[in-house]
Structures are given as C-alpha cells and as structure tokens.
LUMMI-231601 format. One record per residue: x, y, z of N, C-alpha, C, O, CB in turn; residue in one letter. Coordinates in steps of 0.02 Angstrom, whole numbers, plus 50000, padded with zeros to 5 digits. Glycine has a CB too. Layout:
// residues N
XYZXYZXYZXYZXYZa ...
//
This chain:
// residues 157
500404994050000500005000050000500425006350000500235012049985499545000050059x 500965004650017501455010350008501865009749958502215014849956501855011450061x 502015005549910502485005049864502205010149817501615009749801502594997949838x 502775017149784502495022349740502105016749683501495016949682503175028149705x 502445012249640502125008049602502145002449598502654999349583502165008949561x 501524999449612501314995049656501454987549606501634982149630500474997149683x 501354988849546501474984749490502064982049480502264976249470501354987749440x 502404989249487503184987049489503374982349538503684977549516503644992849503x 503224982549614503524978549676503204974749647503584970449625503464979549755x 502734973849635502294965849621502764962049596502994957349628501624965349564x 502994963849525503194959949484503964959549529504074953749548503124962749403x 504364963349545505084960549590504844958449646505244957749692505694966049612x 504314957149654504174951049734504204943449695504374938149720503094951849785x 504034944549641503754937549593504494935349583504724930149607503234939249503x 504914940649538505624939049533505974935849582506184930449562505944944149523x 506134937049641506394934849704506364927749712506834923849720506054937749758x 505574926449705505224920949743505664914249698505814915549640504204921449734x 505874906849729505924901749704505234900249657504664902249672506104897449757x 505444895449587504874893549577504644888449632504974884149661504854891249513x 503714890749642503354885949666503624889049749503784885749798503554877349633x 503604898049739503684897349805503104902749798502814904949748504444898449846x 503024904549889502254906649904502394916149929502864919049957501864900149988x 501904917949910501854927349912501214926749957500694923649944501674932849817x 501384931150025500954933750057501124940450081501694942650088500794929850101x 500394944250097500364949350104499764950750144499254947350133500454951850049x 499774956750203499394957750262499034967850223499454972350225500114957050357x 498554969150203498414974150196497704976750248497364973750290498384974150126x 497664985150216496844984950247496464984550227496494986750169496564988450273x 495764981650249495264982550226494924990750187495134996450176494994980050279x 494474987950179493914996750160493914999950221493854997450277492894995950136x 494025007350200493985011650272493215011750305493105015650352494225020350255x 492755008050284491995007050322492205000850365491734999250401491225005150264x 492624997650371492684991450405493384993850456493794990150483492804984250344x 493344999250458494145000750504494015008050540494335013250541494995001850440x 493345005750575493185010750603493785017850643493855023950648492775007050645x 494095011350662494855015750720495215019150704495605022450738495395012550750x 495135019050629495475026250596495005029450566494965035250586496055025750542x 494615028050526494285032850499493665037050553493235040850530494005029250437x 493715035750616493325040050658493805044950681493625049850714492965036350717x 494285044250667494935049750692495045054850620494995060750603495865044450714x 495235048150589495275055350523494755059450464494875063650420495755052850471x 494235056450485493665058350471493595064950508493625069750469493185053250486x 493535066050551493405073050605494165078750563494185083750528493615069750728x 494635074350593495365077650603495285081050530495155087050530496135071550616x 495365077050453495415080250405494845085950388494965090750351495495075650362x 494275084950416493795089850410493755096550432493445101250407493375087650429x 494255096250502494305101950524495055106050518495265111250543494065100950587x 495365100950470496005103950487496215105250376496755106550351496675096050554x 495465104250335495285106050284495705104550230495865107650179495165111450291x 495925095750264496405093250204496115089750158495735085150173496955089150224x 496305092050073495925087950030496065080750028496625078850045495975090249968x 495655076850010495685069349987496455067849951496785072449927495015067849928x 496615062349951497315064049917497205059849863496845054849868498045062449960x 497615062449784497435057349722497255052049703497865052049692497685056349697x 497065047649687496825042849676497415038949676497845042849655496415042849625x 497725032749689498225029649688498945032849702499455032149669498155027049635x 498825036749764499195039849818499485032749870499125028049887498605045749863x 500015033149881500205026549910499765029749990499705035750002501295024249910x 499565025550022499275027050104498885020550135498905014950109498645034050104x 498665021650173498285016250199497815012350160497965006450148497965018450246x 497355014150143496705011150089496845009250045496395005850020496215014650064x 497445009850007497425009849927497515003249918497495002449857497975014149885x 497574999149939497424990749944496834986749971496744980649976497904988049983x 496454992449986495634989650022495274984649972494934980149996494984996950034x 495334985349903494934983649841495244974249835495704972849797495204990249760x 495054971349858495194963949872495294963449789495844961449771494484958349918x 494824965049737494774962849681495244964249627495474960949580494264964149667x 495354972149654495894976149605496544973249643497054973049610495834986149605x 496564971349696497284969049725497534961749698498104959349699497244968649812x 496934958849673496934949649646497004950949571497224946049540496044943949663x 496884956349535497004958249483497614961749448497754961749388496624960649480x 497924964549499498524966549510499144959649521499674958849491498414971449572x 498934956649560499624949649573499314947749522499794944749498499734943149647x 498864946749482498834940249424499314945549363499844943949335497734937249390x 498994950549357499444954049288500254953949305500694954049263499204963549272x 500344953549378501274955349373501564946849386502144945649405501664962549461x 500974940649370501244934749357501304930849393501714926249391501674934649338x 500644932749460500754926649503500184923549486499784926349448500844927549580x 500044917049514499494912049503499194910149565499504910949618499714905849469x 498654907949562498384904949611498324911049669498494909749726498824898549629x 498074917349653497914922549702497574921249728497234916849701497784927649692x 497334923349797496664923049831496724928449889497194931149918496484915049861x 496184928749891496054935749932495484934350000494874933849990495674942249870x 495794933650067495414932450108495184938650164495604942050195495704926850132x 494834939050167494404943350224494874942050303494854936150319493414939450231x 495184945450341495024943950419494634949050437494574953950401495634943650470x 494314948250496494004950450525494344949450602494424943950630493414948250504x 494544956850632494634955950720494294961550767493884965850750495484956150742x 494474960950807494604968250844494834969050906495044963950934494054971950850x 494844974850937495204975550996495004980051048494534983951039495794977050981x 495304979851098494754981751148495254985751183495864984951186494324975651194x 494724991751219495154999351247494784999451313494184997951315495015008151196x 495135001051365494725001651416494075009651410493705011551455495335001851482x 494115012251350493685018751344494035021251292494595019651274493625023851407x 493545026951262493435029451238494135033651221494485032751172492915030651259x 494295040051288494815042251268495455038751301495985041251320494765049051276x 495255032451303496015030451327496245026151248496815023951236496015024051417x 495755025751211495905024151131496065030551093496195029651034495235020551092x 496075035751110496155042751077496645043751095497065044451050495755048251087x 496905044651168497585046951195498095039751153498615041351125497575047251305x 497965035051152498495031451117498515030651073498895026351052498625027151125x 498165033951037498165035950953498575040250936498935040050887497545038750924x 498535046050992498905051050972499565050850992499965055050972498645056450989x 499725046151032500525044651045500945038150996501535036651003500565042251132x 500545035650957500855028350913500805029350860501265026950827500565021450918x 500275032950818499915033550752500325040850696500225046850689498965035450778x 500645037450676501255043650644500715050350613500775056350622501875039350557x 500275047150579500105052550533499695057550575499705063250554499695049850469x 499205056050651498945056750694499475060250736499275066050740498665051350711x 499975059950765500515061150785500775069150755500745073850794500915054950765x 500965069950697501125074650632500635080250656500705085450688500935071050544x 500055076650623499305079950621499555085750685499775091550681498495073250646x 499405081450739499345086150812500055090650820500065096550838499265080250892x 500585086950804501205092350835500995096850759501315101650780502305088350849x 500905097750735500655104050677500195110250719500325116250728500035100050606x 499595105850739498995112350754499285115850826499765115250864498005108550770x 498645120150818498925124550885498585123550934498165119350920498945131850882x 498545125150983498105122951056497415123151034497075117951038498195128651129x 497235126951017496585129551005496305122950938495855118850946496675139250975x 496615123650895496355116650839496485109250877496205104250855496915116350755x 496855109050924497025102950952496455100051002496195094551007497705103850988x 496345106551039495685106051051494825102451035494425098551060495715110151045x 494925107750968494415105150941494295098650889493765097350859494235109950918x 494995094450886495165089550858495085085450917494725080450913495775089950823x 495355086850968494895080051041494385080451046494175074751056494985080051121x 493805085651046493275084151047492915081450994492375078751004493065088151066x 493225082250924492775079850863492735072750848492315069350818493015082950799x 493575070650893493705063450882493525060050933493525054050919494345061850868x 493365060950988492895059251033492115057651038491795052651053492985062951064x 491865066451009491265062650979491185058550937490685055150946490935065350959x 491455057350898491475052650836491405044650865491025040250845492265053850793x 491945044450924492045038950942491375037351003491215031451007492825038850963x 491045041651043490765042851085489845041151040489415038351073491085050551115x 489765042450995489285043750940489025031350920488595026850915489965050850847x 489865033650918489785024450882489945020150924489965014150910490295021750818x 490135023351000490185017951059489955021251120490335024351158490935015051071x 489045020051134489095025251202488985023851259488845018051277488725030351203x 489015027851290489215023851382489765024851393490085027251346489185015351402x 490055023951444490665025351482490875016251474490485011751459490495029651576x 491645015751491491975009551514492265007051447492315011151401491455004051552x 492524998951434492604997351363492384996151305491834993751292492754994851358x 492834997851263492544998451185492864992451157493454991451173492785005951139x 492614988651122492824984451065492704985950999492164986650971492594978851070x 493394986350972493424990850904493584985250849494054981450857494104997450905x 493014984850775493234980850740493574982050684493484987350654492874977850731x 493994977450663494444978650589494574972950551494634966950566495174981550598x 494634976650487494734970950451495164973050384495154977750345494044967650437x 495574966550392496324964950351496014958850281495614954250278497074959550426x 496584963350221496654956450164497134952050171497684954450157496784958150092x 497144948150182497674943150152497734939950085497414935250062497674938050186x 498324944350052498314941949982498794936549975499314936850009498464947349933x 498724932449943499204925449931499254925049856498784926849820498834917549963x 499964922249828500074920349764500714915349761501124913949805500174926649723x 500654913349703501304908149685501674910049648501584916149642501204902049658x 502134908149611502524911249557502424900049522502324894849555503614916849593x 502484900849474502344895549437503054892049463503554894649486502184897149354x 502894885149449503614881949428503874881249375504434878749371503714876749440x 
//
C-alpha cells in the first residue's frame, strides 16, 4: 500500500520468489470496516481542511479493493491468488484512553497534532471523541472492529 508503484514491487516480489514458492501479504481493509481510523481522520481532516489525496496515492486504503489487489498479482504473474477477508478487533478500556493512544503511536495522527495549535488541538479532541463517543456510548470498554486482506500468490514452477 505504500509501494509508489505498486505493479512494479509486484512483479520484483515474483522475481525473488523460488519457483513454486509462496507470496503473502497483510493489507487493509475498506475504510467502512476500520472504524479506528477513519473515526479519527474523518473529524481531524475535516477540520484541519485537508483535501482527499489522488487517487492511487500510496497510504493506507489503497489496497482495500480485494479485487483490484487479485488483479494486480495476476497481471505482474502470480497464480493461484486469493484474497481472504480477516476480520478482528480490539479492545480499549474507553473511549479516550483509545484517543490518547492514538495520538502517541499513530504517525500520521502524531504529525497531524504536533502541527495544530492549542486551540485546533482542542477542537480535534473533541471531534474525535465525539465521533468515537457517537459509535460507542456509555462510559467503560470499547471493542473496536477491523478488518485485514490477506493476499496470497505463487510464482509458477
């Protein structure tokens, strides 16, 4: 999801591999299935009035498309692709104790905040709070779900 071109690594992952040896790969899902970021950067980019970024911008999502990603390893020559769903999640004792450790681990989240000023930082805890407060309410723990591709391929013998 980060490779500038993605076609390109494809095909030198294929190169590498022994024949009859095996390609895996851990991506993300669609940002509707990964709530734990997109309730953060959903608020954050809205108020901090950053545009969408190009279409096949290396970043998080750009591997969400299970189909275009199985279409992609077959054109750069692997076989036998398959594309599996996980499904997990994980659990926070609350609300902002999943926010405060967002904002200390999460680089781009991280950036984001040492950028704004007290006053936007502000209103970036409360937006991402409600957000999170909105889709989990009550006080105590949250269980947050996500979900990963696992792409698999072969290189022929």
């Amino acid at each position: 999801m980060f490779f500038p071109d993605m076609e390109l690594a494809a095909r030198e992952m294929l190169r590498v591999l022994k024949p009859g040896g095996r390609f895996a790969t851990a991506v993300w899902g669609p940002p509707e299935k990964n709530f734990w970021v997109t309730g953060i950067t959903g608020p954050m980019n809205a108020l901090l009035e950053l545009p969408p970024p190009p279409p096949g911008t290396p970043g998080m999502f750009r591997c969400s498309d299970g189909n275009a990603m199985k279409e992609l390893m077959l054109r750069s020559g692997f076989s036998n692709v398959s594309v599996t769903e996980i499904n997990g999640s994980g659990e926070a004792e609350s609300v902002e104790f999943f926010w405060s450790f967002m904002k200390e681990v999460a680089a781009q989240i991280v950036r984001a905040m040492s950028d704004a000023d007290e006053h936007m930082k502000r209103r970036i805890d409360e937006a991402v709070l409600q957000s999170f407060r909105e889709r989990y309410p009550g006080n105590g723990p949250i269980v947050i779900q996500h979900q990963a591709l696992l792409i698999t391929g072969t290189k022929r013998s």
